[in-house]
C-alpha positions as CSV (number, residue, x, y, z in Angstrom):
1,X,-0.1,7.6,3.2
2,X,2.7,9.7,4.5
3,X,3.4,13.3,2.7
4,X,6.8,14.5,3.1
5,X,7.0,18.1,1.1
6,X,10.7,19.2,0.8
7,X,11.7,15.6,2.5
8,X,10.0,12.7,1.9
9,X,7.8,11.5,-0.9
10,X,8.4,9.2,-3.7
11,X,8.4,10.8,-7.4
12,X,7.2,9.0,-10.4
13,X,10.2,6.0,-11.7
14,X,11.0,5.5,-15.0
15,X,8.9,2.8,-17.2
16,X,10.3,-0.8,-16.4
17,X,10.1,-3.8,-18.1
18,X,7.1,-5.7,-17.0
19,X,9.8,-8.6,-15.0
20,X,11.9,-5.6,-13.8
21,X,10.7,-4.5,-10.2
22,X,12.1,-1.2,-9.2
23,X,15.7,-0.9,-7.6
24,X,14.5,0.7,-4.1
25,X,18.0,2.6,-4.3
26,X,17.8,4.0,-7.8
27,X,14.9,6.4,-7.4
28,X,14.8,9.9,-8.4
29,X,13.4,13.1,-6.5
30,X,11.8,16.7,-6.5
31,X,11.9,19.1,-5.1
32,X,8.4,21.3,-4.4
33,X,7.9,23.0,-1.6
34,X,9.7,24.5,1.6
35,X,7.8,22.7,4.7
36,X,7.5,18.9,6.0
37,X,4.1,17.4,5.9
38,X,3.4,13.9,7.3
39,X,0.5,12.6,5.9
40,X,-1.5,9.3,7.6
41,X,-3.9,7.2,6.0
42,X,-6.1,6.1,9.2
43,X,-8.5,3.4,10.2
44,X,-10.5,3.6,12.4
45,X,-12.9,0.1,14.1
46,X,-14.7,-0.4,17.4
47,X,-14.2,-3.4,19.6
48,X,-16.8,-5.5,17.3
49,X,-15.2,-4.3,14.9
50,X,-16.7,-1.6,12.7
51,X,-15.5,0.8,11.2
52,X,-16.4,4.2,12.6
53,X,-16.8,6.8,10.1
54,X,-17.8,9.9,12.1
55,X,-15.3,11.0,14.4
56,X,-13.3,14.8,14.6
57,X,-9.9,16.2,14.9
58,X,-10.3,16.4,18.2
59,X,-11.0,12.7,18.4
60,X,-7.2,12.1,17.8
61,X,-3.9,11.9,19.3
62,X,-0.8,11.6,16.7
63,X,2.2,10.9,18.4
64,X,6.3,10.6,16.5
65,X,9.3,9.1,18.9
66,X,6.9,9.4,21.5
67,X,6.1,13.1,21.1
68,X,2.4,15.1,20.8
69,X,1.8,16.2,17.6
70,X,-0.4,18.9,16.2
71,X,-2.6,17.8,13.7
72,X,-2.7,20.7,11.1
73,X,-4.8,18.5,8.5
74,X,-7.8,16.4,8.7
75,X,-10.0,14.4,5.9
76,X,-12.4,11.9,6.3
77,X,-14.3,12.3,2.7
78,X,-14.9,8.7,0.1
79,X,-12.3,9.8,-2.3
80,X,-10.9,8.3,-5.7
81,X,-7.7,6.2,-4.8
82,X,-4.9,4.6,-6.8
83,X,-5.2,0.7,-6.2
84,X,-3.6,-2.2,-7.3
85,X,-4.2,-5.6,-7.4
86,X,-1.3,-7.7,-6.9
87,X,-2.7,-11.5,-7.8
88,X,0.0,-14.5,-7.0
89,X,-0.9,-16.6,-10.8
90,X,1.6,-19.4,-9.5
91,X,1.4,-23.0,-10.6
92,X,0.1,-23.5,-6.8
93,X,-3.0,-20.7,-7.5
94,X,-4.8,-23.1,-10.5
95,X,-7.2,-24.6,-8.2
96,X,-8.1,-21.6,-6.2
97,X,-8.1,-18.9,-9.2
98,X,-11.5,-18.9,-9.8
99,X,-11.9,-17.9,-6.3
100,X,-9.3,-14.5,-6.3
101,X,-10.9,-13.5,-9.6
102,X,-14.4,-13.4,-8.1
103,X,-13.1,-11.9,-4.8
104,X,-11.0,-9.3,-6.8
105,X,-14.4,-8.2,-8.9
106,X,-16.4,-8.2,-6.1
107,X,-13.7,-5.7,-4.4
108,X,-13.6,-3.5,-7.4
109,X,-18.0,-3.4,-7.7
110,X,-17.4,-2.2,-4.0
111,X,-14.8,0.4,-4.8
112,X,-14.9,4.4,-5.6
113,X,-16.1,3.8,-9.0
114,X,-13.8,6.8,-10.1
115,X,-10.7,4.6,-8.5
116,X,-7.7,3.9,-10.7
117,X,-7.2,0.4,-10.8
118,X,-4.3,-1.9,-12.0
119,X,-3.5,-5.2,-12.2
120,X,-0.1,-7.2,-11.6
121,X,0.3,-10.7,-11.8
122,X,3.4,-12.9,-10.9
123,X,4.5,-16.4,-11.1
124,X,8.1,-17.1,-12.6
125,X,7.9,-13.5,-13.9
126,X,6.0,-10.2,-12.9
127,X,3.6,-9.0,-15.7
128,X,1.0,-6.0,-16.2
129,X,-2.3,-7.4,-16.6
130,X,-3.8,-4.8,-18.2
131,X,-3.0,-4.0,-22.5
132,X,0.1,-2.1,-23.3
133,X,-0.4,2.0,-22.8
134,X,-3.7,1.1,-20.2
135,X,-2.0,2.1,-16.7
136,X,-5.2,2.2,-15.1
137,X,-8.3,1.8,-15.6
138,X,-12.2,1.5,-13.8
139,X,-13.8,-0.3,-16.7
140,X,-14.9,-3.7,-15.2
141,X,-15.0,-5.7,-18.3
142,X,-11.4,-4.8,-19.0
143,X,-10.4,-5.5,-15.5
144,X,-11.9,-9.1,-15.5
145,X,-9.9,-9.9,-18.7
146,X,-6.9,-8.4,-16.6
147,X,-7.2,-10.9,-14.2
148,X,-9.5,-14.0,-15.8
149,X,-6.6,-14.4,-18.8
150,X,-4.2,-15.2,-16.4
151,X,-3.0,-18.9,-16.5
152,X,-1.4,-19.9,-13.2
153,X,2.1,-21.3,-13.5
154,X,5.6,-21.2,-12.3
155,X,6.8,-20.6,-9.2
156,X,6.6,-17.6,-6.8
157,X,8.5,-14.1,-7.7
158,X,6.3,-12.5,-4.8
159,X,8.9,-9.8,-3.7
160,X,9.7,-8.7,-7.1
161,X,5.9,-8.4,-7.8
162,X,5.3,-5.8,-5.0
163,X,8.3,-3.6,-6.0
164,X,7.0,-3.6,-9.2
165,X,3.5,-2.5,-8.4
166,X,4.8,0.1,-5.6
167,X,6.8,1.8,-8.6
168,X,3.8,1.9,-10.8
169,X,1.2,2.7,-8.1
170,X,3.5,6.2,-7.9
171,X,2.7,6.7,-11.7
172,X,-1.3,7.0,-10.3
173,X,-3.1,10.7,-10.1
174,X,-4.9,9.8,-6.8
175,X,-4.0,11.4,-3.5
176,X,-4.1,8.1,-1.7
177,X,-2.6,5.2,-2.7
178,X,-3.1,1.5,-1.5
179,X,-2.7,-2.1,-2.6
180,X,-4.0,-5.5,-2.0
181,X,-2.1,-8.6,-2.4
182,X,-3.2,-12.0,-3.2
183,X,-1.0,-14.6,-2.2
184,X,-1.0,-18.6,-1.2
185,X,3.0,-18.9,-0.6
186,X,6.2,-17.0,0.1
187,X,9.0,-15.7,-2.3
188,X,10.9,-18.4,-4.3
189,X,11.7,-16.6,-7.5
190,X,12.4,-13.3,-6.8
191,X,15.3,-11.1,-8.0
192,X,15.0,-9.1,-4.7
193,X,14.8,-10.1,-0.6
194,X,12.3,-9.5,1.9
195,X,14.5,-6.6,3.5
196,X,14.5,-4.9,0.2
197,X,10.3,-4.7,-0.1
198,X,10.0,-3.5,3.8
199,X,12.5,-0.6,2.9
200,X,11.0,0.1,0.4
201,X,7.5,0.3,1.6
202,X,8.9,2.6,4.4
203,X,9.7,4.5,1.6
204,X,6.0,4.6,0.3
205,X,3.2,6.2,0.3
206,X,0.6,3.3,-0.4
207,X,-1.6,1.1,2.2
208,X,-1.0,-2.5,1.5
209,X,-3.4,-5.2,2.5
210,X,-2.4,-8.6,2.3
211,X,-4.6,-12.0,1.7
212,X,-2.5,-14.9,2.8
213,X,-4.7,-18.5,0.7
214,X,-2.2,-21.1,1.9
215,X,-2.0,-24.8,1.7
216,X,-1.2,-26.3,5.7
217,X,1.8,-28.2,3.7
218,X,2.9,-25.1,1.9
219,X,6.3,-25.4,2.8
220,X,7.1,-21.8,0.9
221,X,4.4,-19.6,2.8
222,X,5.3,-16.5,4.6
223,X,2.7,-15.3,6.9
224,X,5.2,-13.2,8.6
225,X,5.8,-11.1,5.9
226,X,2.5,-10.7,4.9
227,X,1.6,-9.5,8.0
228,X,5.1,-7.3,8.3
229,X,4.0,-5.5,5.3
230,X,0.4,-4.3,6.4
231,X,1.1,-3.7,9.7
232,X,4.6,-1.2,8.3
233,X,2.1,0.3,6.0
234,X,-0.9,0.8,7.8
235,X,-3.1,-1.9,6.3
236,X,-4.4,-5.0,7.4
237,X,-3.3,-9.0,7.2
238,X,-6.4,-11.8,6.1
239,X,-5.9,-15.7,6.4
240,X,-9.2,-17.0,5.7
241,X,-9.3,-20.9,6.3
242,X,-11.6,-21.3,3.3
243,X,-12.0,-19.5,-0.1
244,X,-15.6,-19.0,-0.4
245,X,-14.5,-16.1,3.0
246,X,-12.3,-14.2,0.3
247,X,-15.0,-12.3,-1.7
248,X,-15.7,-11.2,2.0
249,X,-12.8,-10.2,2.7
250,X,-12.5,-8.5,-0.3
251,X,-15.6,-6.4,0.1
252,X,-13.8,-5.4,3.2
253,X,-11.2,-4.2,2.7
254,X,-12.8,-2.0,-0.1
255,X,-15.1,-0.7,2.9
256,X,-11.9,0.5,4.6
257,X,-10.5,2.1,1.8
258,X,-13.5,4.3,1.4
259,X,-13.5,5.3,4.7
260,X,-10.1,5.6,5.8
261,X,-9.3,9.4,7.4
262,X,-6.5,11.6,6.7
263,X,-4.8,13.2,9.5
264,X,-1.4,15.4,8.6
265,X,0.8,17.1,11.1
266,X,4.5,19.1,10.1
267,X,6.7,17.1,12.5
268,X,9.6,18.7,14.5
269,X,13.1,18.1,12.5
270,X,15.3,16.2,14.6
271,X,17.1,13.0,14.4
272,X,20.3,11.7,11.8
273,X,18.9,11.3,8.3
274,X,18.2,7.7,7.3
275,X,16.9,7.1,11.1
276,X,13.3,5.5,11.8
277,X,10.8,7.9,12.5
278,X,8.3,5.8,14.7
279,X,4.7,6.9,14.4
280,X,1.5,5.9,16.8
281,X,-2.0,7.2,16.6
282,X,-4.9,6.5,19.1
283,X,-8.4,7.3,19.4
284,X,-11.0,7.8,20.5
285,X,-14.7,8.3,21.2
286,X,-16.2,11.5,22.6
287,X,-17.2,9.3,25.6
288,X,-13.4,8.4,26.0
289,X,-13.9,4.8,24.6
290,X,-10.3,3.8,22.9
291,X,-10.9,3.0,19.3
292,X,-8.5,0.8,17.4
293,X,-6.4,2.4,14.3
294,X,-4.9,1.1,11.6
295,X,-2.2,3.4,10.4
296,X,1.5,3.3,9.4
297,X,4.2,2.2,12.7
298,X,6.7,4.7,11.0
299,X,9.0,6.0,8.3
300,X,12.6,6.8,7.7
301,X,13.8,10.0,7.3
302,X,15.8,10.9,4.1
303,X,18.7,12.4,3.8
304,X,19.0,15.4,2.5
305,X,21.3,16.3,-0.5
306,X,22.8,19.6,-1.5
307,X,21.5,21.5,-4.8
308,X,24.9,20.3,-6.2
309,X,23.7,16.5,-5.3
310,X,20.0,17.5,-7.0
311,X,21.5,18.7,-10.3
312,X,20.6,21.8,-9.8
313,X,16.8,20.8,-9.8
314,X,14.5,23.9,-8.0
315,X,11.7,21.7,-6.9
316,X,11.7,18.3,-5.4
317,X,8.3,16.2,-3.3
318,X,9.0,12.4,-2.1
319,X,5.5,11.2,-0.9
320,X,5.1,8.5,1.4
């Protein structure tokens, strides 16, 4: 999760049409407050691979373009988040549904119970699983029928699905923001590219972890962007080779949402506006062990618009 105040952030879209993902170029701002915050959504794991919950401040190093940063903010409490789950529904998912639905309740039963969930499914078309005026919600019987009613069919509007559920996850009251997509193919459906979700997940503040189910002679899977969008945003990429391993996965990846830190640091303004700000964290532990992190490789920094450009707006955030 990256905070920019006065810069960056992403303010709450308009309602679209349940098959309308969100034009990444059409997004409003506002304006809020008069100093840049970067905010990072961090994981933290050992060399077996465990997730270390205990570390400091001072167990950090935050680095943008290659420069030391000051960390000024630093969280590492289980907080309510703002999660989606993004479920491919497919004609190619029918024989390994039963699986994603079981994995995706076993994630939520291992979630912040005060988390704000929804739901997206996609085939042909991109659809909110949950009723009509339900956003969110944390009631599990209401977030199986979200995902059991789905029927798979259709082909695969992947790309458009994640734009979709990026605009909404901004709609959330949590902090932190993350999804975790469900997937056995690549895009062949979709209203918008590849190029246009990696922009605008630059753009965002959510963790995205991917699950990757494919058949060896899918001929439409895309590992690579599966893996391109959790390691832009800070998450992490799964390709289990059988589906019994996804409610595992699952139940991971709710682990690292509960104990992900957050480290913010105001970074020094420099660089042409639209230009990639590349971000790399490290740690470690008090012994001087190196730690791997999860975090987000970068973002791109806005440009800014005159108060003419705003409309004459006084306050303006974009989160990322």
């Amino acid at each position: 999760m990256l905070r920019h105040i006065l810069i960056l952030g992403l303010s709450v879209a308009p309602v679209l049409p349940a098959q309308s993902p969100v034009d990444p170029s059409a997004l409003p701002f506002k304006l809020r407050a008069t100093a840049d915050l970067v905010l990072l959504d961090v994981s933290v794991k050992d060399a077996a691979g465990a997730r270390i919950s205990n570390l400091t401040k001072d167990n950090f190093r935050v680095y943008e373009d290659g420069k030391l940063q000051q960390i000024t903010q630093f969280e590492s409490e289980d907080v309510p988040v703002t999660v989606g789950l993004v479920i491919d529904t497919s004609g190619s998912m029918r024989p390994k549904y039963n699986h994603v639905v079981t994995a995706a309740l076993l994630f939520i039963r291992s979630s912040n119970p005060l988390d704000e969930v929804f739901v997206v499914n996609f085939g042909d078309r991109v659809n909110s699983g949950l009723p009509i005026g339900v956003p969110f919600s944390s009631d599990l019987n209401q977030l199986h029928a979200a995902l059991s009613l789905a029927v798979p069919a259709g082909r695969t509007a992947l790309n458009d699905a994640i734009l979709f559920a990026l605009d909404h996850l901004e709609k959330g009251r949590r902090e932190r923001k993350a999804l975790m997509l469900v997937s056995d193919g690549g895009d062949n459906s979709s209203s918008y590219s590849s190029e246009d979700v990696t922009a605008m997940v630059r753009q965002s503040r959510a963790t995205i972890y991917t699950i990757g189910v494919f058949d060896a002679d899918d001929a439409d899977r895309n590992p690579a962007l599966l893996r391109r969008l959790a390691l832009v945003s800070g998450g992490e990429s799964f390709f289990p080779k059988l589906l019994p391993e996804l409610a595992g996965i699952c139940g991971q990846i709710a682990s690292d949402i509960r104990t992900r830190y957050t480290i913010g640091y105001v970074p020094v303004r420099s660089g042409k506006p639209g230009s990639l700000r590349k971000i790399n964290v490290t740690a470690s532990t008090p012994g001087g062990h190196k730690l791997a992190v999860h975090t987000r490789t970068g973002y791109v920094l806005p440009r800014e618009r005159s108060l003419a450009d705003r409309g004459g707006e006084t306050e303006r955030k974009q989160d990322l």
